[in-house]
C-alpha positions, 0 to 999 in steps of 0.5 A: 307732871301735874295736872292742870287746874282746870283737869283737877277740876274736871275731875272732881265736878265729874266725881261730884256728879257720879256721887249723886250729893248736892254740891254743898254736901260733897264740898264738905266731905271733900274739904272743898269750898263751895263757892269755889267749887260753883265758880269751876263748875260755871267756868268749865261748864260755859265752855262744854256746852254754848248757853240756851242749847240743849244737850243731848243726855244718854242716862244709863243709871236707874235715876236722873238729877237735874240741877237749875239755880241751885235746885237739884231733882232727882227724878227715879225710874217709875215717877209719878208724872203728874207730881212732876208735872205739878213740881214744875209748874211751881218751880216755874211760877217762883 
């Protein structure tokens, strides 16, 4: 049996996100397009997790990726906390 679409792209958001690329970098190597891959991405994200809440994260890998409007920081173990802090202020200001 097939999987369904929304399990087909369930796995290939999760591997997007273990592959640590940009969403338009793994599009291309994947051959899938990108506003495709953001339209499965909302739809099945708006179901994992109610709007304005936070999520709690367990990170096991020696880094962290945040993504916000099409904005993706990679945060390392061992960062610079005031350069963070100044990338956030500019973030938030724009």
């Amino acid at each position: 049996m097939m999987p369904s679409l929304k399990q087909q792209w369930s796995e290939k958001i999760a591997a997007w996100r273990e592959s640590g690329l940009s969403m338009a970098a793994w599009c291309r190597q994947n051959n899938e397009g990108y506003y495709r891959f953001i339209y499965w991405r909302n739809r099945l994200q708006q179901k994992a997790t109610p709007s304005g809440r936070f999520v709690e994260l367990a990170v096991e890998t020696s880094s962290l990726a945040v993504e916000c409007n099409g904005v993706t920081l990679r945060i390392e173990r061992g960062f610079d906390r005031d350069l963070l802090r100044q990338v956030l202020s500019v973030l938030k200001a724009a």
